[in-house]
N, C-alpha and C positions, 0 to 999 in steps of 0.2 A: 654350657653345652655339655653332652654324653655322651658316652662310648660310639666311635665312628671307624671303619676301616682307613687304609691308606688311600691318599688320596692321589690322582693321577689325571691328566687330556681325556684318558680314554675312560675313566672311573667317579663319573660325577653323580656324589650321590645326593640327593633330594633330600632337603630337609624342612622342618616346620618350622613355625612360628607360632609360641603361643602367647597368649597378651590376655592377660590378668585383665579386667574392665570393672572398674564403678564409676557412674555416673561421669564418665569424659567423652560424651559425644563430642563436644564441641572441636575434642582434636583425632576424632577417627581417621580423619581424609591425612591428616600429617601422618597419625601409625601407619595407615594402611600402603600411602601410595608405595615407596621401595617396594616392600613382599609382594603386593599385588600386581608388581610391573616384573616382577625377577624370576622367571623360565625355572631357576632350582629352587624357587617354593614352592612344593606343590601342597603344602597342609596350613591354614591359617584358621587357628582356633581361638577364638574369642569367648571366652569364659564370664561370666558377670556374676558379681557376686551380690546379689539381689539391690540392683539400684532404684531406683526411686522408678514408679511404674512407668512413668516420664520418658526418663532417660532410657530403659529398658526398651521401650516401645519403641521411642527413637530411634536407638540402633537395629534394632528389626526393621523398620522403615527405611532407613536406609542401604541396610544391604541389600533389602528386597528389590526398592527401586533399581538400585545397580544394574540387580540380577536379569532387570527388564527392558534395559537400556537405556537409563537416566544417566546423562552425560555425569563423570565424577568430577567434578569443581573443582579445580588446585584453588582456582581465586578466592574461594572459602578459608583457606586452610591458613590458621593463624599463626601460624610460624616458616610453613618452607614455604607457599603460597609464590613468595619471592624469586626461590631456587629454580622454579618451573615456568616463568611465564611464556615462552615459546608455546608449551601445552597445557593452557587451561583451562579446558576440555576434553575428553579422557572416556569413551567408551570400554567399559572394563566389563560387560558382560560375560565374558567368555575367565578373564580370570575370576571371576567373584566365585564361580562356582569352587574351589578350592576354600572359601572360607567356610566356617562351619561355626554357629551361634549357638553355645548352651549356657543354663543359666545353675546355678549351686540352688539347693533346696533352702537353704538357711545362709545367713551371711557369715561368712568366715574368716573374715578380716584380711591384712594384705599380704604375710608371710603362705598363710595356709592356701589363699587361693592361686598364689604362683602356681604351687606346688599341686594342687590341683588341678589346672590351666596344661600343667607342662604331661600330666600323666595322661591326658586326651591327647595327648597328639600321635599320628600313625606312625611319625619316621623316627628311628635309632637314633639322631640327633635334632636337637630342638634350641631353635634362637628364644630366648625369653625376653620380649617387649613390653613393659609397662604400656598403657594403652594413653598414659598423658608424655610419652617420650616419642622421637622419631628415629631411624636411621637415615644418613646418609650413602651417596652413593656409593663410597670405600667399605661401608660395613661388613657384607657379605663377599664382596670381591676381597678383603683383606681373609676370610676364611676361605678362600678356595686357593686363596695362593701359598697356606701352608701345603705342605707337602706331605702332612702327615697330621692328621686327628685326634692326641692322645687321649687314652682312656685317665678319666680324674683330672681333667684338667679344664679351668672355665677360661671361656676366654673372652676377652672382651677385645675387638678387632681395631678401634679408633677411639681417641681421647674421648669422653666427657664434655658435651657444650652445655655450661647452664645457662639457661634464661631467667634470669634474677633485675626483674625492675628494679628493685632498691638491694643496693647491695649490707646495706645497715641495718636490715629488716634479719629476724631469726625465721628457718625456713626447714626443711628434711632436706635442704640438700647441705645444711650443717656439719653434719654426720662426715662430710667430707669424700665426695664421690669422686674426688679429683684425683685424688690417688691410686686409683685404678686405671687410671690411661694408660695404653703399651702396654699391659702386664697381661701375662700367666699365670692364674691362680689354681693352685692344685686344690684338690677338694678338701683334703685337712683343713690349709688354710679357709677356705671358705664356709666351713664349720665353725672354726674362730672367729670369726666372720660376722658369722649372724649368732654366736653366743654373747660376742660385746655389743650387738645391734641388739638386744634383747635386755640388756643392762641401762636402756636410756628409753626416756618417755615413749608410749607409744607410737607416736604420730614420727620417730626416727627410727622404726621398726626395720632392718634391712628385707 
């Protein structure tokens, strides 16, 4: 996240969410439910970095429907689907309108379209979501209960849960993302960051 004023009860500032997208419909409804339920996202930009016309199409299909009143389906959702069964059924028309779908002219692989992804977004600060990860309910409430938004500083609000079927399998989450739970990463570091993320096979690109 970027540069933000103090934070305060009376000082709640609105921030985005932007979410890098190839070809992961199958877990939009996990990215989206949090942001699309949470009153201080008011910008959800979904970026795609030219996925297969398939998937591409898909996600406009789907948000469209939202946009129309298609009940949103937690019982679809192949990961938190569990977390919500109270409501699995979900008229979100009225949030969806905050989400905004563009697509990169060319494919620009997964560093560069972050970084694309995050520079569409309206608000002074921006949550970065990969579009095949979810938050939970502490994520965003863990950044409102700082008291103060430093400038240069990422923050990542709750541990790391990885879903790893075979844990003896090699995967990008190798890389070791576990290390990051609890922390404050100032921007230097995070520069060093993705310069050693840049030193190992592509597909462990930070």
């Amino acid at each position: 996240m970027w540069h933000a004023d103090t934070l305060s009860a009376d000082n709640m500032n609105k921030i985005s969410v932007a979410i890098p997208f190839y070809n992961n419909t199958a877990f939009l409804e996990d990215c989206l439910r949090i942001p699309l339920m949470d009153p201080r996202v008011d910008d959800i930009i979904i970026n795609d970095d030219c996925s297969t016309q398939e998937e591409y199409g898909s996600l406009l299909e789907k948000v469209t429907a939202w946009s129309r009143g298609k009940k949103f389906n937690l019982d679809s959702c192949p990961r938190t689907g569990a977390l919500y069964e109270e409501q699995t059924l979900i008229d979100v028309s009225d949030q969806v309108k905050k989400v905004r779908v563009e697509r990169n002219s060319e494919n620009m692989l997964s560093f560069r379209n972050k970084y694309e992804t995050v520079s569409k977004a309206k608000n002074e600060w921006v949550y970065l979501l990969d579009s095949d990860n979810y938050l939970i309910d502490s994520s965003i409430n863990a950044l409102y209960n700082s008291e103060k938004w430093e400038e240069n500083t990422l923050y990542m609000p709750n541990v790391l849960i990885m879903d790893r079927e075979n844990e003896n399998t090699t995967s990008w989450d190798d890389w070791n993302y576990r290390r990051f739970g609890y922390k404050l990463i100032e921007l230097e570091e995070m520069k060093r960051l993705i310069l050693e993320s840049f030193q190992r096979p592509p597909t462990f690109g930070l």
